[in-house]
N, C-alpha and C positions, 0 to 999 in steps of 0.2 A: 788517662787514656780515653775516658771515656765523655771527657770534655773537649776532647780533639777532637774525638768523632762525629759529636754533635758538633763545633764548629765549622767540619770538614765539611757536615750535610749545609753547613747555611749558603756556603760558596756558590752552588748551583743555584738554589733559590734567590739568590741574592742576580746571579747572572741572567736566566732565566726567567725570573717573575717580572725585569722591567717592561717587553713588550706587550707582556696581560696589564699592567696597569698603567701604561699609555694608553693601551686598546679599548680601557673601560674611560679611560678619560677622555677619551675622543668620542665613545658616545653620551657621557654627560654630556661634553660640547654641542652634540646633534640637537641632542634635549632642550639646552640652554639655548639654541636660535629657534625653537620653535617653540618654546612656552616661557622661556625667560625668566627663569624656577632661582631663587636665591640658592635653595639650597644644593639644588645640583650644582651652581658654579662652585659653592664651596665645596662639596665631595669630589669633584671633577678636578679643582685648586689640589686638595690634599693627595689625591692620587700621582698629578703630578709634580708634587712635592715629594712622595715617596720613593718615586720611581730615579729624582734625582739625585735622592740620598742613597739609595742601591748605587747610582753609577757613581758615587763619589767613593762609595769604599768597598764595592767587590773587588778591582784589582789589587788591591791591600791585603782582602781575606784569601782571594786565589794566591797570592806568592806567600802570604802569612802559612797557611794551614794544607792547600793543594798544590804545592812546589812542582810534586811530579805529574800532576794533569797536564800533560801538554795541549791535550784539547783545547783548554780552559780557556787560553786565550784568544784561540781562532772563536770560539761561542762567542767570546766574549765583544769580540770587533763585529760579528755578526749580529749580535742583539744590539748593538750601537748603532747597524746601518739600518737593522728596521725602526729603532726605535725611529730615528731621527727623519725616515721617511713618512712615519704619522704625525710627528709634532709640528716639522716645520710647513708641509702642506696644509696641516690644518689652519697654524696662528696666517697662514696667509688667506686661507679664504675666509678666517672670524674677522680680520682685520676689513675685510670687504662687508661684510655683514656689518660689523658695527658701523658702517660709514651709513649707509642703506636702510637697516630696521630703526638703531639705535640714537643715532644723531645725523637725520634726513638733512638738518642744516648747519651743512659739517661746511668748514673754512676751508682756502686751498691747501692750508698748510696740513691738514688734519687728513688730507685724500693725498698730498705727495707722500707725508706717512706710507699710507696703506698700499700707496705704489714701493716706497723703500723697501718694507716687511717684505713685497714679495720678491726682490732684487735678493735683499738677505736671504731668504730661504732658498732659493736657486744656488745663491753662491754657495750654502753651506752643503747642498747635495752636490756641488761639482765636486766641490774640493773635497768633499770623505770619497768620493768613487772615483778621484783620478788620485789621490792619498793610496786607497786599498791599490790599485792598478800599478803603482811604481813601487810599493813594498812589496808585492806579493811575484812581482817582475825581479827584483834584486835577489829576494830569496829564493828564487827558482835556479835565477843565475850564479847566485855566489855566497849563496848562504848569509847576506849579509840581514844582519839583525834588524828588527823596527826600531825608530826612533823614540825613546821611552818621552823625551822631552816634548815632544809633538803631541802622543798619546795624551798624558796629561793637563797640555794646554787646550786641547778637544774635551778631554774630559770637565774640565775647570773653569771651560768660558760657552760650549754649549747648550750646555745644561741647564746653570742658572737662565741664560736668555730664555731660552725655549719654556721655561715657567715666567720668566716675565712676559713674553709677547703672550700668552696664555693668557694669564691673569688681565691683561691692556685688553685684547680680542672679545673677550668674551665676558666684561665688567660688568656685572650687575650691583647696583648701589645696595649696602649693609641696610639690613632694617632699622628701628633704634635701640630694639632689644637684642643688640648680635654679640658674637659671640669674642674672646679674643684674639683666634686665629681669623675670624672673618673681618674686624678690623684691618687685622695686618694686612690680608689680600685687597680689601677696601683700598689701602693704601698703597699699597704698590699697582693695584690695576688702573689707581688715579691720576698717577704723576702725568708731571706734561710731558705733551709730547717733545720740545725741549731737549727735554732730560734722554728720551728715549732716543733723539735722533744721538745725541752723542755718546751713549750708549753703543748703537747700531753704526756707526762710523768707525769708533774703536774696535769693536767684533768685526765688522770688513776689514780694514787695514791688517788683523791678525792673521786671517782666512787668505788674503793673497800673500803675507811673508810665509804663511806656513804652506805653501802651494814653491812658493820659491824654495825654500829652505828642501822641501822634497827633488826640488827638480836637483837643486846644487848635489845632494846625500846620493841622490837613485840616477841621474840622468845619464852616466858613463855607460850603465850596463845596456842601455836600450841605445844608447846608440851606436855601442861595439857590434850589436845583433844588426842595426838598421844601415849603418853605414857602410861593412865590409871596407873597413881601410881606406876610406875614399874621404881625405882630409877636407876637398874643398864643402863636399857635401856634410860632412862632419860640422864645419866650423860657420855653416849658413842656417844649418837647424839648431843649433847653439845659440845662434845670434836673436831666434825669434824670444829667447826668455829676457836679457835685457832689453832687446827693443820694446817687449811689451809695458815693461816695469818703465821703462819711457814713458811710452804713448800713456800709462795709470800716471804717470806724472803731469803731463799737459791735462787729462781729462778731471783728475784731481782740483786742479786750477781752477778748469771751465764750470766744475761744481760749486768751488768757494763762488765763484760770480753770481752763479744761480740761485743759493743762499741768501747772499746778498743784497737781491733783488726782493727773497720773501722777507726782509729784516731780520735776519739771523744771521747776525754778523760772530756770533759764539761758532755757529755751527761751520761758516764760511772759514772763518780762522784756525780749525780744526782740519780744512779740507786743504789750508795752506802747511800748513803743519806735515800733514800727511804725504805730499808733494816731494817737501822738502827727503822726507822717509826715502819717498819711490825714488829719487833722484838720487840716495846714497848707496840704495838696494842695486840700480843699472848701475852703475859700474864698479861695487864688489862683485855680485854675479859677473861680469862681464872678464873681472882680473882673474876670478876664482876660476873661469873656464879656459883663461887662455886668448881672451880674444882683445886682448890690449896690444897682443905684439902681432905683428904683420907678419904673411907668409913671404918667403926671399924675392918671387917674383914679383911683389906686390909694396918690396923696402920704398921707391918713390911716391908713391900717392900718399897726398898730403890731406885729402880730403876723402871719407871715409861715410857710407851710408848712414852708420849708428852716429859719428858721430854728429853729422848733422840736424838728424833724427832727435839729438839730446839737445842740441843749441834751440830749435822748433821749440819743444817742451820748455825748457825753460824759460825762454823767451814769453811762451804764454801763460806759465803757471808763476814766473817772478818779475816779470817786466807787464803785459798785457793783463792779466788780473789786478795787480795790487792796484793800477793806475784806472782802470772799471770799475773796481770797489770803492775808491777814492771818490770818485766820478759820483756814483750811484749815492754813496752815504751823504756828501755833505749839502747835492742837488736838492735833495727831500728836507735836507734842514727846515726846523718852524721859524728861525728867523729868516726876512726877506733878505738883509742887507747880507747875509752870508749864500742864500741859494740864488741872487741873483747874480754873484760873481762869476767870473767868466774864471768857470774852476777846470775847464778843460786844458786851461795850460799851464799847472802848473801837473797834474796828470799829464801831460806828455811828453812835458819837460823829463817828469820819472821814467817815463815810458821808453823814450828818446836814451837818456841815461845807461838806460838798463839794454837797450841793444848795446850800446858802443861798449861797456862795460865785456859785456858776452864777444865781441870781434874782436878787441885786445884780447881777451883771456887765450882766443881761438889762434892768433896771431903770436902769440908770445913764444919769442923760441928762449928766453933765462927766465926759467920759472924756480920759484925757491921752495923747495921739498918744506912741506907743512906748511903752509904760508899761502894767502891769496896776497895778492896785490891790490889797493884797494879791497869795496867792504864788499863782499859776496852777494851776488843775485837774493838767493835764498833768505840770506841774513837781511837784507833790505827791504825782501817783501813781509817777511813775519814783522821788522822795524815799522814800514808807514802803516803796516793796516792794524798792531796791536791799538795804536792811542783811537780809534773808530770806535774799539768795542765800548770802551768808557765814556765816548763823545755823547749819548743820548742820556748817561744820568747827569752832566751838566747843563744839557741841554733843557732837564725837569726842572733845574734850580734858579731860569730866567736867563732871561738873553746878557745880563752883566756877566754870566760865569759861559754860557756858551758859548760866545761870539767870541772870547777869548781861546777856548780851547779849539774852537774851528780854525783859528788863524793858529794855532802850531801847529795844527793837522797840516797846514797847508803847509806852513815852514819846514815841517819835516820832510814832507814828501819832497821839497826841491835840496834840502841838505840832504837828504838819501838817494838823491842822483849826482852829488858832487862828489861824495864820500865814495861812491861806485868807483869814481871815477880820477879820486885820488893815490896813484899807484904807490907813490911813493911809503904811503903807508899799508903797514904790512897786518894782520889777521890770522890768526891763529888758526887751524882746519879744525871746527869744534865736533865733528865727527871722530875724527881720528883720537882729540882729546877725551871723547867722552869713551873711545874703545879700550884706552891708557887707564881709564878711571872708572872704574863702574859704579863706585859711587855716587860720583856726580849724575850720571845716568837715573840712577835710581833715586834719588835726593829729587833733582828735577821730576823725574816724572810721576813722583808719589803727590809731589805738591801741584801740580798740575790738574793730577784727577780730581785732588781733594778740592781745590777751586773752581775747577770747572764748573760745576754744579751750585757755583755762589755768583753772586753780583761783582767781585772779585776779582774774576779770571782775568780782564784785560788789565787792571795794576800789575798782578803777578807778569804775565808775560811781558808786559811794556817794560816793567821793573827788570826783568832780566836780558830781554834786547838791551835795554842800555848799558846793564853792564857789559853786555859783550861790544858794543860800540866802545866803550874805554878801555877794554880791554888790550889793545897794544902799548899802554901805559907801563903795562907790566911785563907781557908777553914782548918783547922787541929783546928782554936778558936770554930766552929759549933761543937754544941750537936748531937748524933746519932740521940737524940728522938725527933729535930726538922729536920733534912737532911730526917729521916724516913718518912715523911710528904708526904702524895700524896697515890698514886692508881697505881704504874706503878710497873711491874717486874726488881726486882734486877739480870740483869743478869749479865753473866761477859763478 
């Protein structure tokens, strides 16, 4: 009994004690930009390491040992929103400071960073204060519960960042006689930036599904309050969450370009990647709310605001990008005899491709449940731009081995506008498949992060775009009515 009791009191202290020791970590930090003390960034390091291992296991010790506190867990989303209002304001104005005190000749890439960090920390205060605003709205209305799966993906992916951008913001290099935990901080406050943007990509892309994933859970109750039974108004403020998840599709795109441009064709690949995400999120949301079937007086229109809105997005995020990226990568090639090619038409050829691909899809009244006709937008652009990522280590190995891989570069890009646009073969919906399987889900994207972070990454994905190019080899034996399987929009 009397080791309950004592664990009973850790509860609070454990809820409790984290915004005292952000609050003393954020003035180590004051400290560290104005006298640039090793040892303060490492006690200012360890504090916010403690205060992460509080938020990794108080809600454990509240349901373990304080069941009946029901307080416990309104403090507990309360000390969450303060913490997170010291940590992430802070790592955004250290991330300026180190541009400024620390490395005055800092690269663009090094200053788009510190514009990213602060895009990151804004998103992270939207989304915990319109998160609080629609559970705290359901529960008033209908007693419906929080999302325990939300909770802890906030718990499990905020936390650590928020001690990483820490550690990056406010690096001060280890003495030689340091210590073992100042190593480690050493080393995580060093990595490249690289590594951080796709870090910081990954944590966005979760921040806007977990923003969806709220509106899908909570949005019925607030607009039974907002709408009074008035369908059409009903089904227009509905429309603005797919359409957004759109428009994060196009703007996704126009990111991978921009990437692209600084040589980071890892990070570009990752914003197609992501694209591809936003583009399967608009129209689940879209099914999940109802707004795929048309109201009675509106059964003839054939052409529909969203979805022209989604054919835009694709078009720039799977036809208009990949054929830019194309463009941009093999223009800057060190050999002549490859960047003085007139490489703009075999980019428009794809370009070209991928509209007519999208006007069939749009056009098609016998569509076969599960199944694209011809190879899909999506699948096309992740196909010509993964062999890019691998183009510049042959490029290191002399012009006998690049000038070879340039020219399938280019071979692929005009065989990934035929394939578009060969109907007669058929494609499996590898969304749908991957909703049937979650292994495969998970298989895939365990090995994905694990490469990312290697020389690697573009084998890996190239290596599984092509299986999925062979893939009707196998898949043409699958029934439509089981490929149909799942919740995800058939786009093309």
């Amino acid at each position: 009994m009397e080791k309950k009791n004592i664990l009973t009191t850790i509860t609070p202290f454990l809820v409790y004690g984290r915004p005292l020791l952000v609050f003393a970590g954020m003035l180590c930090a004051i400290a560290v930009m104005l006298n640039r003390s090793p040892l303060l960034y490492l006690v200012g390091t360890m504090l916010f390491f403690t205060s992460m291992v509080f938020d990794l296991v108080d809600g454990w010790f509240s349901a373990r040992f304080s069941p009946e506190i029901t307080f416990a867990e309104l403090a507990d989303r309360v000390m969450d929103r303060i913490v997170y209002s010291i940590v992430f304001p802070l790592v955004a104005v250290g991330s300026m400071w180190r541009l400024h005190y620390v490395i005055p000749e800092h690269s663009r890439l090094e200053l788009l960073h510190a514009v990213f960090v602060l895009i990151v920390c804004v998103t992270v205060l939207i989304r915990d204060n319109f998160a609080h605003f629609m559970r705290g709205f359901a529960m008033r209305q209908a007693g419906e519960p929080e999302l325990r799966e939300l909770t802890r993906l906030r718990t499990g992916v905020a936390a650590p960042l928020g001690l990483l951008l820490y550690l990056h913001a406010f690096h001060i290099p280890a003495p030689e006689a340091a210590s073992l935990f100042y190593k480690a901080a050493h080393w995580l406050g060093s990595l490249p930036v690289r590594d951080l943007f796709v870090i910081e990509i990954v944590f966005l892309i979760i921040n806007f599904g977990s923003i969806a994933v709220y509106c899908r859970k909570y949005g019925t109750y607030c607009l039974d309050v907002l709408c009074f039974g008035d369908i059409h108004l009903r089904r227009r403020i509905l429309s603005v969450f797919p359409n957004a998840l759109t428009v994060m599709n196009a703007m996704m795109g126009l990111m991978g370009v921009f990437f692209a441009y600084q040589n980071k064709m890892t990070e570009a690949y990752l914003f197609l990647i992501g694209a591809a995400v936003f583009d399967k999120l608009d129209g689940a949301i879209a099914r999940k709310l109802g707004l795929t079937e048309p109201l009675p007086e509106a059964q003839n229109r054939q052409v529909t605001f969203g979805g022209v809105m989604d054919d835009v997005a694709d078009a720039v995020s799977f036809c208009i990008a990949p054929g830019w990226i194309f463009y941009i990568c093999l223009s800057g090639s060190p050999n002549p005899a490859i960047s003085g090619l007139p490489l703009y038409i075999p980019a428009l050829i794809y370009v070209l491709s991928g509209f007519v691909r999208l006007g069939y899809f749009t056009l098609d009244r016998s569509p076969i449940p599960g199944f694209f006709k011809g190879l899909p937008t999506p699948a096309a652009a992740l196909f010509v731009v993964a062999p890019l990522l691998v183009l510049p280590h042959f490029n290191e190995a002399g012009a006998e081995w690049g000038s070879p891989a340039a020219w399938v570069s280019i071979g692929l890009m005009i065989a990934a506008g035929l394939l578009m646009n060969l109907y007669r073969i058929h494609y499996i919906h590898i969304g749908r498949f991957m909703d049937r399987n979650p292994w495969f889900t998970w298989t895939n994207l365990v090995l994905m992060l694990i490469f990312v972070f290697t020389p690697y990454f573009g084998y890996l994905v190239f290596l599984q775009m092509l299986l999925y190019l062979a893939s009707p080899l196998i898949t043409w034996r699958v029934e439509p009515q089981a490929a149909s399987m799942g919740g995800c929009k058939n786009n093309g």
